[in-house]
Phi, psi and omega in degrees: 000132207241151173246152167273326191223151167307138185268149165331312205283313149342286140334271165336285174323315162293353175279318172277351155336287181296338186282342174275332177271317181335296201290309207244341190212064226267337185286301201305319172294002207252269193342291200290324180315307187298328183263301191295016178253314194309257175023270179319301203296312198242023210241288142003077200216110194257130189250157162268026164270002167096351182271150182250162186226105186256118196264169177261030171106207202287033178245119163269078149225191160255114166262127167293354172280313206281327199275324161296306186315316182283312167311333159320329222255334184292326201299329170299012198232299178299000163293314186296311199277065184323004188247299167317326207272313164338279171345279162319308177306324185299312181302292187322322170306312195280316156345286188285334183262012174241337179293344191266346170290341183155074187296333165303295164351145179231347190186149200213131172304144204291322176219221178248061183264330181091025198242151177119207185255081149259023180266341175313155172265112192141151211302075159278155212223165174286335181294332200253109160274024173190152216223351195285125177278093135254133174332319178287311192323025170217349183280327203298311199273355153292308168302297172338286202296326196292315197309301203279032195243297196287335171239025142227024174077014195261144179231028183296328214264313209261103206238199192298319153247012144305304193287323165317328188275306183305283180337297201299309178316320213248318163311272171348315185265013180261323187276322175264048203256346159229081198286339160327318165261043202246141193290335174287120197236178186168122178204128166271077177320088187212119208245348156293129197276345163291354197269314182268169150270159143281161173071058168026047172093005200258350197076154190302156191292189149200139157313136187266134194237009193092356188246162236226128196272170174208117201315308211229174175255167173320338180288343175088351173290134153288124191311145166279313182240132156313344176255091177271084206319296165003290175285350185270335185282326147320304157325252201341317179259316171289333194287333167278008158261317156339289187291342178281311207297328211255348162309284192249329167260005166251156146272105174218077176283346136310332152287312160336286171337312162292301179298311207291308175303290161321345182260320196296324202280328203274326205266325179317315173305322205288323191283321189307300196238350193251006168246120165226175222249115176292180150014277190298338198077007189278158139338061206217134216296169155294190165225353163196164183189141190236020157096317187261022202048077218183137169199169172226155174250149189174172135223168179254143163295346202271167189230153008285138167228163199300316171306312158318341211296342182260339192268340216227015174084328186326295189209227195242162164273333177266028161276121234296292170324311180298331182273312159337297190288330162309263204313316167299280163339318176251056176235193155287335195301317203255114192303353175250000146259108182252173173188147204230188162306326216231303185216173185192132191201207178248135136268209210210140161283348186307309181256158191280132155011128139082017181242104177261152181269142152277003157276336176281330166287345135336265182320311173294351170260342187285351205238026181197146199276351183262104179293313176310323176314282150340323176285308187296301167345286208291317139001274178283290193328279164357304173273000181230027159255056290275048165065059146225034170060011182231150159261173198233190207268308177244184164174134172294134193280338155303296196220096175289025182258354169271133172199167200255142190055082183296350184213088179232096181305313171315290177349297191299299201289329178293340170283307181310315222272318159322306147323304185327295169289335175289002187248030209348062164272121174232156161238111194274135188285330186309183175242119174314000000 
């Protein structure tokens, strides 16, 4: 089942969106009525076993990173609306039954067609259309289920393979916390190098450091150094819901046990090894670093990125390491920030030169206490979609009419949850 129409209760909410936006900023209200409808109208496949099925826009698969990420912005809606709140349960659900088909996987096909990269060298199912190991792909649907357990008390998702699915996660990051002995390989007939591992599928060495390894970055790009800290940071705030969840509303004390030891072994590595000195000599996390001294200072638009680390539970927005690696990041230092005629952000190796992402320009008003800030972002998005009430993957800082992905939902809920917060409605991430 598919929705045909905006449910009310959406509706409504967008209505009072636009009625906040309407007096000063009449463009930011055109945009989200457009993009928080696009998500539902085109996304969306709902089964009568109660599971939801999400597609990411013009790719028909589901990514678990990508499918939480579109679904967040709703979650303020599922205090009222028990048919949203359904819903969200329904993703977590199909979330947790695919992770348990094969927690390596980053994106999974709607049924068992066999569609996607299956010419990849690696263990594929007719069930996975893409095999690439990243770390967020197993934090979004931890994070999905706690938000949506804290801000409406619904425990429907945690059902037999959500708690089956929490085992494999905690396993898996335990075995790549010494990826040398990790059963996972991934190779790609390809001459884009992002595409592949290296090392007969295993990836560039790495030293074992407490931190948890990872193939590709959110970008679906392969990590350079194995320790993509971001996502290690990310680990670090779902292993800590984890350990709350498992506390008080499970008894379970092996998992407790597990998560609490894996968040303690993973934030030591990050403080060990994952702060090194820009330029300047200050003090600022890496984006990646493999243990052996290798490190890169950069950021990625897709998230978690080193710029995320606070919208992502990690840490404070004024905290001194965090504001440092912020101030590096929207420099020249980090080789993926351009600015133009038009705009100036983070991009991706993912887009071409000189392609700033509106999730990253998202993230970047979502991580900072400056409403004027927030205001000018929101600006930019708006004057740079390239006049389709929508947002895109990319977009030339020169010409926003040139751009990547004409229909990319993530893209869309992150410009809403921006609007959301500048009228401050949030949805908080931290962990008790």
């Amino acid at each position: 089942m598919a929705y045909t129409e905006v449910p009310t209760s959406v509706q409504t909410f967008m209505d009072k969106m636009s009625d906040l936006c309407q007096k000063d900023h009449p463009r930011w209200a055109e945009n989200f009525k457009a993009g928080f409808a696009n998500t539902l109208l085109t996304t969306v496949r709902r089964y009568d076993d109660g599971s939801t099925f999400l597609l990411t826009g013009d790719i028909p698969a589901m990514w678990l990173r990508d499918s939480t990420a579109q679904f967040r912005p709703y979650l303020v809606i599922a205090k009222e609306d028990d048919d949203i709140k359904a819903m969200i349960s329904g993703l977590v659900q199909r979330q947790f039954r695919y992770i348990n088909m094969d927690p390596y996987a980053n994106a999974f096909n709607e049924e068992a067609n066999g569609n996607g990269h299956q010419t990849d060298d690696t263990m594929m199912t007719p069930w996975t259309w893409e095999r690439k190991y990243e770390i967020d792909s197993l934090c979004y649907p931890v994070q999905l289920s706690y938000l949506l357990y804290k801000q409406t008390g619904d425990t429907s998702q945690f059902n037999e393979d959500f708690h089956e699915g929490v085992k494999k996660i905690l396993h898996l990051w335990q075995v790549e916390q010494n990826h040398a002995d990790s059963p996972y390989t991934f190779e790609r007939d390809t001459t884009r190098t992002e595409d592949t591992l290296s090392h007969n599928g295993k990836g560039t060495p790495v030293a074992k450091t407490g931190m948890t390894w990872s193939g590709f970055r959110p970008s679906d790009d392969a990590c350079i150094y194995g320790y993509l800290v971001p996502s290690n940071m990310f680990a670090v705030v779902v292993l800590g819901y984890l350990e709350e969840l498992y506390s008080t509303l499970f008894d379970n004390k092996e998992i407790v046990a597990s998560a609490r030891e894996l968040k303690v072994q993973i934030t030591d590595g990050i403080k060990q090894y994952a702060v090194v000195q820009n330029k300047a000599g200050k003090d600022v996390y890496a984006y990646e670093v493999d243990g052996l001294g290798g490190f890169s200072i950069m950021d990625d638009s897709n998230v978690p990125s080193l710029m995320a680390a606070p919208y992502l539970g990690f840490c404070d927005k004024e905290d001194p390491t965090y504001l440092a690696t912020r101030e590096t990041l929207l420099s020249k230092e980090n080789p993926y920030f351009y600015e133009g005629k038009f705009a100036k952000g983070i991009g991706s190796s993912h887009t071409p030169e000189n392609y700033v992402w509106p999730i990253a320009l998202a993230i970047e008003g979502l991580t900072t206490n400056d409403k004027s800030e927030k205001e000018r972002i929101l600006d930019l998005l708006v004057n740079c979609d390239g006049g389709t009430n929508l947002m895109h993957e990319g977009f030339d800082v020169n010409d926003p009419n040139q751009f990547t992905r004409e229909w990319f939902s993530w893209a869309n809920m992150m410009f809403c949850e921006l609007v959301m917060d500048y009228y401050d409605i949030r949805i908080d991430a931290h962990y008790n």
